[in-house]
C-alpha positions in Angstrom: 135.0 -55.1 -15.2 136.6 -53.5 -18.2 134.7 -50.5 -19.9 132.5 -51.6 -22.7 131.6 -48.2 -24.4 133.2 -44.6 -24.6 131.4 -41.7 -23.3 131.7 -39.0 -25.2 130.9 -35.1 -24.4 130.5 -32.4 -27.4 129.3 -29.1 -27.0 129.0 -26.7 -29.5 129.0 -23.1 -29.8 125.4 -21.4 -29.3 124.1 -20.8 -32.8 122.0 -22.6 -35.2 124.8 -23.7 -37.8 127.1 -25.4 -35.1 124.4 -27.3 -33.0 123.2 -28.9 -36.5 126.4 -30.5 -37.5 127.5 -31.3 -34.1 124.5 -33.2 -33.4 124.7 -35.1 -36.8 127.7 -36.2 -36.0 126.6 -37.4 -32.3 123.7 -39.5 -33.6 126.8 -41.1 -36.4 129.4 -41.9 -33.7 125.9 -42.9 -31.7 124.4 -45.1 -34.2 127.2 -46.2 -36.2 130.2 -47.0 -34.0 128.2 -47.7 -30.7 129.6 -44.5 -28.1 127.2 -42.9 -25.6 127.1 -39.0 -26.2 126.4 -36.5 -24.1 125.4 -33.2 -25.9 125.9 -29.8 -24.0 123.9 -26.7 -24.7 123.6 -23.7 -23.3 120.6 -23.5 -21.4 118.7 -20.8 -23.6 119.5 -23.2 -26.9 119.1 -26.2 -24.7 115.4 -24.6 -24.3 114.6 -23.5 -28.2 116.2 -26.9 -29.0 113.2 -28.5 -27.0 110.3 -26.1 -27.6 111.3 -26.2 -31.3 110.7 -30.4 -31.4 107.3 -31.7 -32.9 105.4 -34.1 -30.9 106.5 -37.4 -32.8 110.3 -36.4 -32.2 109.7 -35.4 -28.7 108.1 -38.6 -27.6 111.0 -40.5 -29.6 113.3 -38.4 -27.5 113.5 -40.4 -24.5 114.3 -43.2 -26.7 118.0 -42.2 -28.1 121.0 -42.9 -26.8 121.9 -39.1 -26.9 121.9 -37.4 -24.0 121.2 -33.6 -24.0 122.4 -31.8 -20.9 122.6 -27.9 -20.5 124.9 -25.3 -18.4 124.2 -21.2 -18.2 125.8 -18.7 -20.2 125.4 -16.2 -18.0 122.8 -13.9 -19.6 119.4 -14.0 -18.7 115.6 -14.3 -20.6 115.8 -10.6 -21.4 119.5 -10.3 -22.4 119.9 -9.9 -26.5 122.0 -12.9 -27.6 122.7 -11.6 -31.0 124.9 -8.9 -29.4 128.0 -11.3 -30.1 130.2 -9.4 -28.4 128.1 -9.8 -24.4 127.2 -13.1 -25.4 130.9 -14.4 -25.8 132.0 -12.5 -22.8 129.4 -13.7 -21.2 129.6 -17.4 -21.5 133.3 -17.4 -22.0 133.5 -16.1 -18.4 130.5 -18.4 -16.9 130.8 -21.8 -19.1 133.9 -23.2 -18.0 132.6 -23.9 -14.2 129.8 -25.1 -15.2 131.2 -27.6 -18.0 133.8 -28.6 -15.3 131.1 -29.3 -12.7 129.3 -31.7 -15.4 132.1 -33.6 -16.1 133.4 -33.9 -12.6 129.9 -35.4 -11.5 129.6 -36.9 -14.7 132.6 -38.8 -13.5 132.3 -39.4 -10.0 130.4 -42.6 -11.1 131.2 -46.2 -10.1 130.3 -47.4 -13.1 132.9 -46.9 -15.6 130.7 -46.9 -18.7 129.5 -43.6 -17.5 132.8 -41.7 -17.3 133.4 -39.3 -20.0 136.5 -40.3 -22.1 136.7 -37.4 -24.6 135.5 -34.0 -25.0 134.8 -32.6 -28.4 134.8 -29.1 -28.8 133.6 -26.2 -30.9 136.2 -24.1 -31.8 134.4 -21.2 -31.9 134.0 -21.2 -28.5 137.4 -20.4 -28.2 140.4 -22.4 -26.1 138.6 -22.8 -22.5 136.6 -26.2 -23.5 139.6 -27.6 -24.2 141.5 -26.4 -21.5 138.7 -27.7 -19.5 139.0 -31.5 -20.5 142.7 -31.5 -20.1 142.4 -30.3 -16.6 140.1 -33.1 -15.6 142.5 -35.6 -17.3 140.1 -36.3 -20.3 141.0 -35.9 -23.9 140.0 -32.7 -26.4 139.3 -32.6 -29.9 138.5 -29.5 -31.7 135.9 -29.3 -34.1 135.8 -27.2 -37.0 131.9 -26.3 -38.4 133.4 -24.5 -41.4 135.6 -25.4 -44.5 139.6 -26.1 -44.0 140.0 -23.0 -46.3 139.2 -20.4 -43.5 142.1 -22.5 -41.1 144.9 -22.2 -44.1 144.3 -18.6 -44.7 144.8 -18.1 -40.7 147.7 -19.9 -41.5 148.9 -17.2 -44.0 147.9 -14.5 -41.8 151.9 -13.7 -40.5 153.1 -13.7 -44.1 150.6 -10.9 -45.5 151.2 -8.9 -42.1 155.4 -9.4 -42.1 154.6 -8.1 -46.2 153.4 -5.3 -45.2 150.1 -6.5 -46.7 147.5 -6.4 -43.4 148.0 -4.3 -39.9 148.4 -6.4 -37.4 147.5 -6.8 -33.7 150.5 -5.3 -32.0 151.9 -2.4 -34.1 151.7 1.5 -34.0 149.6 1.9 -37.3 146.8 3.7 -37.1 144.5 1.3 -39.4 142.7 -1.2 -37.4 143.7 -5.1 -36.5 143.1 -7.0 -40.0 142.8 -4.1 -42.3 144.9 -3.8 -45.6 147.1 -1.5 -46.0 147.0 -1.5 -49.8 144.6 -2.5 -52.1 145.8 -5.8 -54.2 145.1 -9.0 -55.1 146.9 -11.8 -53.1 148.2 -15.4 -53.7 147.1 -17.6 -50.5 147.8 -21.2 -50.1 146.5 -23.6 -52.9 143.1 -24.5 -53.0 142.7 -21.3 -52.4 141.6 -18.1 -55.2 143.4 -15.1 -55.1 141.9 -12.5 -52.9 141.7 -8.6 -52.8 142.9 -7.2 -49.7 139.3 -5.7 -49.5 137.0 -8.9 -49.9 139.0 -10.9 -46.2 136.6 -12.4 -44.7 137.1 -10.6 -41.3 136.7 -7.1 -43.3 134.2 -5.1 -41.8 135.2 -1.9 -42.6 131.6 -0.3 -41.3 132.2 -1.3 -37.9 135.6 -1.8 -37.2 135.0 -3.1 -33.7 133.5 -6.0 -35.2 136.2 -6.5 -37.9 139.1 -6.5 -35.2 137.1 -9.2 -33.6 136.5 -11.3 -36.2 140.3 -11.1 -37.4 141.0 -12.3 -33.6 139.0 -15.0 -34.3 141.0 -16.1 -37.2 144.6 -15.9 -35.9 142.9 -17.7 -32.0 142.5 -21.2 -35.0 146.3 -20.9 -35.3 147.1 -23.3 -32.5 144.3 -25.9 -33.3 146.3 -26.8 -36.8 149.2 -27.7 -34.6 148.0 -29.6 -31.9 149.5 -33.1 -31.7 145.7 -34.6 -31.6 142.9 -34.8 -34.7 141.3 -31.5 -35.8 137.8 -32.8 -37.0 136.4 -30.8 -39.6 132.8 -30.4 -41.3 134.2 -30.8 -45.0 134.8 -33.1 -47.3 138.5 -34.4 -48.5 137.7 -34.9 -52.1 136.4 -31.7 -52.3 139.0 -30.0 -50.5 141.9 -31.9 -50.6 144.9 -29.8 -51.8 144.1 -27.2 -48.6 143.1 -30.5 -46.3 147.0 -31.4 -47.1 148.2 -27.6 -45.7 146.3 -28.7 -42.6 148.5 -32.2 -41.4 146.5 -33.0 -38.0 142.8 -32.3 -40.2 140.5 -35.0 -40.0 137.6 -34.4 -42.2 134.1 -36.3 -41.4 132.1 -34.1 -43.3 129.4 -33.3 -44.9 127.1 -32.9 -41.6 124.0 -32.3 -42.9 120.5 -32.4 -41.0 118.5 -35.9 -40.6 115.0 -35.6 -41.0 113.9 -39.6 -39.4 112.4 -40.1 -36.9 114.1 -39.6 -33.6 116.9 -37.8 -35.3 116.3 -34.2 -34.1 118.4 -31.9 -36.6 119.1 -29.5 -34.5 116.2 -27.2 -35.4 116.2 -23.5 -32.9 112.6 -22.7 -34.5 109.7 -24.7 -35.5 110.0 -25.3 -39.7 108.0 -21.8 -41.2 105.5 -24.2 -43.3 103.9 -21.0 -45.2 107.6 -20.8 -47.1 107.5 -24.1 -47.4 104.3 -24.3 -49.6 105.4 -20.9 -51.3 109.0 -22.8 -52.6 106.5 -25.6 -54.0 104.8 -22.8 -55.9 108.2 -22.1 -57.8 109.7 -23.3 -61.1 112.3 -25.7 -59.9 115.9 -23.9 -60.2 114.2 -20.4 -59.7 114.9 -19.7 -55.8 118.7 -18.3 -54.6 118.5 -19.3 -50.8 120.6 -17.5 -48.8 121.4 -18.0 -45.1 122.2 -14.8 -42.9 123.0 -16.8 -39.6 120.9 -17.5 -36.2 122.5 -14.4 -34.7 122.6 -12.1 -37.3 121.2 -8.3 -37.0 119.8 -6.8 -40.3 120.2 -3.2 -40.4 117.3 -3.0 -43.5 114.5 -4.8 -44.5 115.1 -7.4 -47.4 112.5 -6.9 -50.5 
């Protein structure tokens, strides 16, 4: 008997704002086009994820047609996962066993609507969830969580460092991977304002450990822009069409914003703070700046 549905595997990387998006878009390709998903956490989000449901949602849990399944990432309970640096050496080193086990049981299935077909994959976690799929035979797409215009300026990278503009990775300077080497505005791709050398988003010129990591991060999305396959990304094409068109294997399905009906967990890592809830209805509308720090980040001060 011929398969009926696809079975689809997406995991995302371990933080707040790529679980959202990725599960919006596994309840769409869910809902809308019919495909079984199975959603991969690590076991520590898989946990919050849970803990972090209200009672209606979790009793409508067991009703979806997302599955939630969950592998180590090799810290344990007591083990600070906003230390970026042990956490992605950490499950960077541990994940890919585990995500190969899943599918490879996953897969040893008779029944042929069970097997996974394609694994989508955040690229933040880096190249081993893709190398993963291909070894078992199924397909990989990357996933991109943030706009195209951080991919085209990776894309740019080579010309600012062959210009003499930015310090490389492999070179005798003595200024760190990703910092300028003069201060000046440049001109990046289109779509794209001119930047000072100063304000790249991989400058961290207060811990330069941190900077040399992000800046590694940026050129490691080189290779997804040129893989023959789609590179799906959380934006949206009329907004950001002139740098989509930089990007020819981009696939935009954005935006991938959180559901809140019934059933349709948004991907929540805390139970909602209700006291700032009532305190925004207390404000004149237009009066509030929200800004959002990240799941994993580490304040150095209080905020007044």
């Amino acid at each position: 008997m011929g398969r009926q549905t696809d079975h689809v595997l997406i995991i995302p990387f371990p933080a707040q704002g790529h679980v959202t998006p990725l599960l919006k878009f596994a309840y769409r390709i869910c809902d809308d086009h019919g495909m079984k998903v199975t959603f991969v956490n690590s076991d520590f989000i898989h946990a919050k994820l849970l803990a972090a449901l209200p009672p209606e949602e979790a009793e409508a849990r067991s009703r979806v047609r997302v599955r939630r399944a969950s592998i180590p990432d090799g810290l344990g309970p007591g083990n600070d996962r906003r230390d970026i640096f042990k956490l992605t050496e950490s499950f960077q080193r541990v994940m890919p066993v585990h995500l190969k086990n899943l599918i490879e049981n996953v897969n040893s299935s008779n029944d042929e609507d069970e097997l996974i077909t394609t694994v989508i994959a955040d690229i933040k976690l880096g190249w081993w969830a893709i190398e993963v799929a291909e070894k078992t035979g199924i397909q990989a797409v990357p996933f991109c969580p943030f706009g195209p215009e951080n991919l085209a300026l990776a894309l740019h990278i080579q010309k600012l460092i062959e210009a003499r503009i930015l310090n490389g990775t492999d070179n005798d300077s003595t200024a760190s991977a990703g910092s300028p080497l003069s201060n000046e505005l440049i001109c990046v791709p289109k779509g794209i304002p001119m930047l000072s050398t100063n304000r790249l988003p991989w400058r961290v010129p207060s811990d330069l450990k941190v900077q040399e990591q992000a800046f590694r991060f940026y050129l490691s999305l080189i290779p997804y822009t040129d893989i023959s396959g789609w590179l799906l990304c959380n934006c949206v094409y009329d907004l950001d069409s002139s740098v989509c068109e930089l990007i020819p294997n981009i696939l935009p399905i954005g935006p991938l914003l959180p559901s809140n009906q019934l059933g349709r967990h948004s991907g929540k890592l805390w139970p909602e703070y209700l006291t700032c809830i009532r305190w925004l209805d207390q404000q004149p509308a237009g009066s509030v700046i929200y800004v959002a720090f990240g799941s994993i980040a580490v304040l150095t001060q209080p905020i007044q």
